[in-house]
C-alpha positions in Angstrom: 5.0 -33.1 24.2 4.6 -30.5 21.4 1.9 -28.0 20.8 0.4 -26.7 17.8 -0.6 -23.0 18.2 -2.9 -21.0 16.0 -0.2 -19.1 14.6 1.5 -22.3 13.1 -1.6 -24.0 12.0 -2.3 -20.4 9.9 1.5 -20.8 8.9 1.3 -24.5 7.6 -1.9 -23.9 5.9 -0.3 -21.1 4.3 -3.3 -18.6 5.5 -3.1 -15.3 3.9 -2.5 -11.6 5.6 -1.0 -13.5 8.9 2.6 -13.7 10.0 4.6 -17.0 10.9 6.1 -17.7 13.9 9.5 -17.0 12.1 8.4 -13.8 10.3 7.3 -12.5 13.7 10.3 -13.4 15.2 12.8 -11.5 12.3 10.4 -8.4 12.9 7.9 -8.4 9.8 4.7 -6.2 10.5 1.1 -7.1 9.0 0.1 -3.7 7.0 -3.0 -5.6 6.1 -5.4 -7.7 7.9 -7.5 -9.1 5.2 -11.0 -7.3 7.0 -10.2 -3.8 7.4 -8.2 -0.6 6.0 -6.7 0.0 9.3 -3.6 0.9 9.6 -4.4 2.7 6.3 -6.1 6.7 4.5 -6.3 8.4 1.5 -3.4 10.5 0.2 -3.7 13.9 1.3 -7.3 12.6 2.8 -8.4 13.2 -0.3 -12.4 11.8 -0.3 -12.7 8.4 -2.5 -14.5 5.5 -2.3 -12.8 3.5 -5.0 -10.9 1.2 -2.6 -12.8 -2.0 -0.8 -12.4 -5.2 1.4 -13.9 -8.3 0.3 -12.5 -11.7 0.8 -9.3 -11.0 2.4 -8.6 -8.4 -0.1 -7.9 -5.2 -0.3 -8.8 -3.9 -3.8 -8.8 -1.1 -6.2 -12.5 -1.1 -8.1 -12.5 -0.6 -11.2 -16.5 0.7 -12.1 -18.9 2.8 -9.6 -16.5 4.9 -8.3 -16.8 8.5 -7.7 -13.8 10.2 -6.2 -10.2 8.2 -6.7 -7.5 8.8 -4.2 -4.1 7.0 -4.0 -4.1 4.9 -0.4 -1.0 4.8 1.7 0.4 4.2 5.0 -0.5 6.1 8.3 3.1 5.4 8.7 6.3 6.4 7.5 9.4 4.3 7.0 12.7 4.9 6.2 14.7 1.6 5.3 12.6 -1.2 5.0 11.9 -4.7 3.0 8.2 -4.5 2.2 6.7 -7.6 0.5 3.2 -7.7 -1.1 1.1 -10.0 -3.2 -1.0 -8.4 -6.0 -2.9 -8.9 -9.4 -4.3 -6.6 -12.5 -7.8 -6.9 -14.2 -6.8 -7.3 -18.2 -5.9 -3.9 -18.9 -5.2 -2.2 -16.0 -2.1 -0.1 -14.6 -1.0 1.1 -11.2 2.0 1.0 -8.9 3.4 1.3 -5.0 5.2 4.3 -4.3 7.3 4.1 -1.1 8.6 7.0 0.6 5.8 9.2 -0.5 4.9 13.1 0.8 2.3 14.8 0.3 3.5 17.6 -1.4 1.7 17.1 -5.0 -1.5 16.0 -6.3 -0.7 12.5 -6.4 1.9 10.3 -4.4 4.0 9.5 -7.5 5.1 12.9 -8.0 6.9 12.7 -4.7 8.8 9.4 -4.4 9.8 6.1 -6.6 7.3 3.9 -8.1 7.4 -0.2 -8.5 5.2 -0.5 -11.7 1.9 -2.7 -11.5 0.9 -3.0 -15.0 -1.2 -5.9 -17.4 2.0 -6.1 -19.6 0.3 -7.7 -22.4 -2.6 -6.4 -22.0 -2.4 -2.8 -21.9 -4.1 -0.3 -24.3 -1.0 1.7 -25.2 2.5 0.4 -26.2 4.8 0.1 -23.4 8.1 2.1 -23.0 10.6 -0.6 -21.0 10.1 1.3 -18.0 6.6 1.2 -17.8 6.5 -2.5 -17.5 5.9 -4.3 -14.4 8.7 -4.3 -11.7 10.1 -0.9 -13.3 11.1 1.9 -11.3 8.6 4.3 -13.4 10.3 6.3 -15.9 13.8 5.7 -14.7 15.0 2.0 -14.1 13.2 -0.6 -16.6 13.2 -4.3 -15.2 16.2 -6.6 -16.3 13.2 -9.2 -17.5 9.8 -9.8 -17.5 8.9 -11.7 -14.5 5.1 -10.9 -14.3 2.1 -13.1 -14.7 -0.8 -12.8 -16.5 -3.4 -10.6 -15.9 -5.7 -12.1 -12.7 -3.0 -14.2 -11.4 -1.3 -13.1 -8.3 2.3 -12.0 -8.3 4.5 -11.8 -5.3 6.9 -8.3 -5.4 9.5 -7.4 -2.8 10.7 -3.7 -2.6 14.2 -3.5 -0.5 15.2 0.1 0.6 18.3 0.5 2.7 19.3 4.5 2.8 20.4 4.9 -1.0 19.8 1.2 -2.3 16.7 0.4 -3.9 16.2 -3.3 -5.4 12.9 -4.2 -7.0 11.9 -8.2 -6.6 9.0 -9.7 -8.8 8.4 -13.7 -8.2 11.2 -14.3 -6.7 13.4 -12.6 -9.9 15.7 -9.2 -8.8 14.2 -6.8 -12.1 15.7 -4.1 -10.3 18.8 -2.5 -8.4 20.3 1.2 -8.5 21.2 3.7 -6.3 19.5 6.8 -5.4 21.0 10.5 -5.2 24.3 9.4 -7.5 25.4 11.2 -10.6 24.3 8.8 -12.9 20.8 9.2 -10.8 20.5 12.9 -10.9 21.2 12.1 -14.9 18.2 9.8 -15.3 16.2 12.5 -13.4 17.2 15.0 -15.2 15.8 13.5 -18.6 12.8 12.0 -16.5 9.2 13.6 -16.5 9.9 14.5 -12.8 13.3 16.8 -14.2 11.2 19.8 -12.8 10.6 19.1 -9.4 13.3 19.5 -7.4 12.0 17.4 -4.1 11.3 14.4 -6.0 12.8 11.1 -4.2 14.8 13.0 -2.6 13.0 12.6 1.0 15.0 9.8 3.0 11.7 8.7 4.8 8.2 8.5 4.0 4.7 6.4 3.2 3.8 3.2 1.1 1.1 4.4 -1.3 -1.0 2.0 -3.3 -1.7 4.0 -6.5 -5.7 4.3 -7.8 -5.1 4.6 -11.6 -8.9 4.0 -13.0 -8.8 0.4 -10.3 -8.7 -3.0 -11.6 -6.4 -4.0 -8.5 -6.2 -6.7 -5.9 -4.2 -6.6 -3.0 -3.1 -9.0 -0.1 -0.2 -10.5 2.3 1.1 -6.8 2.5 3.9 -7.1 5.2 7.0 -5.2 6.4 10.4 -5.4 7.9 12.2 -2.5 9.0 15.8 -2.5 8.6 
């Protein structure tokens, strides 16, 4: 005789911010629970209150908000496969830094950044690496794999010591190496040339970036390597 449990029913149904049996058993982590920010603060503790739960979301708001502040991880994590559902309002732009300090005014001028961004929607004209799945400012994506504007996407971020890939909907847009010559070159032409620390820290937080909101949020989960 077999059993169903709640944890495979959730599976089956294909309930958001829970784990499968199997995703428990290879070692994945919830980082969201779909009702609370635990788990969860403001960069630097910085006071905002731009960033809300509602309907097994975690979002960025876009209107009413009086202090912004990039959210990220209470913990730290060194090599890791991080996967994470999201979706932009028409226009908006933000990203997930991962092995983030806190050594700037915002969590991008630490670490890497997978670029969240309304590719077709945008105000501005888009440089390749400013496109969705970029590694801001240094890697562009190999293509295009984002949807439209209020449709979820799926992204995967693998970081194993030096390798970085970047996965959007199930499409690889990015793969480098960090800390090589041809690295420290894109650096060096980069708008982070002048700071010496940045990427270079071998362990540190996933930050959710609040860049004017417009950002939904869910099935964040994490695998350390």
């Amino acid at each position: 005789m077999s059993f169903i449990t709640a944890d495979s029913v959730n599976w089956m149904a294909g309930k958001d911010n829970t784990l499968s049996p199997q995703e428990k058993k290879e070692g994945w982590k919830l980082l969201f629970d779909g009702t609370t920010t635990k788990g969860w603060r403001t960069y630097q503790s910085k006071p905002s209150d731009g960033w809300q739960v509602a309907n097994g979301e975690l979002s960025c708001k876009l209107e009413g908000v009086s202090k912004r502040a990039d959210l990220i991880t209470a913990d730290k994590y060194d090599n890791f496969e991080l996967s994470i559902d999201w979706k932009v309002a028409p226009g908006a732009n933000s990203g997930i830094v991962y092995r983030a300090t806190e050594a700037h005014g915002a969590s991008y001028e630490s670490a890497p950044e997978y670029q969240l961004i309304d590719d077709n929607g945008y105000k501005d004209k888009l440089e390749d690496w400013q496109k969705s799945g970029a590694d801001y400012n240094m890697h562009p994506p190999s293509k295009l794999a984002a949807k439209p504007a209020g449709e979820y996407n799926t992204t995967k971020i693998i970081v194993n010591k030096a390798h970085v890939e970047h996965w959007l909907n199930g499409e690889k847009v990015a793969d480098f190496e960090l800390w090589t010559p041809e690295w420290q070159e894109l650096k060096a032409k980069s708008k982070f040339k002048d700071k010496a620390d940045w990427a270079m820290a071998k362990s540190g937080h996933i930050a959710l970036q609040d860049h004017g909101g417009g950002l939904w949020f869910k099935n964040i989960k994490i695998k350390k390597l």
